[in-house]
C-alpha positions as CSV (number, residue, x, y, z in Angstrom):
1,X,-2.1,10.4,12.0
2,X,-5.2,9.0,10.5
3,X,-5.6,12.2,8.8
4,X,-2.5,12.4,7.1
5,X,-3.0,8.5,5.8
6,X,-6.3,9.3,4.4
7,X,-5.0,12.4,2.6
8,X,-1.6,10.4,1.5
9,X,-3.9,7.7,0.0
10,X,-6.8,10.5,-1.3
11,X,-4.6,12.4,-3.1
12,X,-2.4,9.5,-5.0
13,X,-5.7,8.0,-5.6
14,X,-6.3,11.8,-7.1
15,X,-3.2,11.7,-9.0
16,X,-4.1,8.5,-10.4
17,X,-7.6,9.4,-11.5
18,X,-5.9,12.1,-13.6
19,X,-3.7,9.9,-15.4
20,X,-7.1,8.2,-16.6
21,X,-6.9,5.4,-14.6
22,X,-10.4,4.3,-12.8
23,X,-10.5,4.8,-9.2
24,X,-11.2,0.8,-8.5
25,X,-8.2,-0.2,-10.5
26,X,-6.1,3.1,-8.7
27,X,-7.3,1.5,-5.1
28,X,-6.4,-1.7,-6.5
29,X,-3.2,0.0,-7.0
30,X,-2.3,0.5,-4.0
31,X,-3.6,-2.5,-2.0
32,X,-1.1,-4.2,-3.9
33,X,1.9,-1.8,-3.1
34,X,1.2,-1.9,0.3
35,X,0.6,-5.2,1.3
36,X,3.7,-6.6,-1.2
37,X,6.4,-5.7,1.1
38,X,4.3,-6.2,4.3
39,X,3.7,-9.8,3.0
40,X,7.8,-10.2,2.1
41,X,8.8,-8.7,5.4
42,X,6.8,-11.3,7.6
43,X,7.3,-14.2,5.1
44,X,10.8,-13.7,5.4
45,X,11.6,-11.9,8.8
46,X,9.4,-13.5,11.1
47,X,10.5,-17.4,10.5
48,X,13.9,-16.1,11.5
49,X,12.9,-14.4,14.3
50,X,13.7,-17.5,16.6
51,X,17.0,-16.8,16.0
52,X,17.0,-13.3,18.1
């Protein structure tokens, strides 16, 4: 599982670099559009969750 995150991640981060984008700003990238829905899911599930 590990494995197939790392190369998910390697080869956007590959994609990006070919774009001309620099590989700081690409992991940047994607810090971002991970942790944006994570952070809207809990902010906006989890204070309902009292209600289950």
């Amino acid at each position: 599982m590990a494995f197939l995150i790392f190369y998910a991640f390697n080869g956007t981060i590959n994609n990006l670099e070919s774009l001309g984008v620099p590989r700081i700003l690409s992991i940047a990238i994607l810090m971002f559009v991970i942790s944006v829905p994570i952070y809207f899911s809990s902010t906006r599930l989890l204070p309902l969750s009292f209600l289950l």
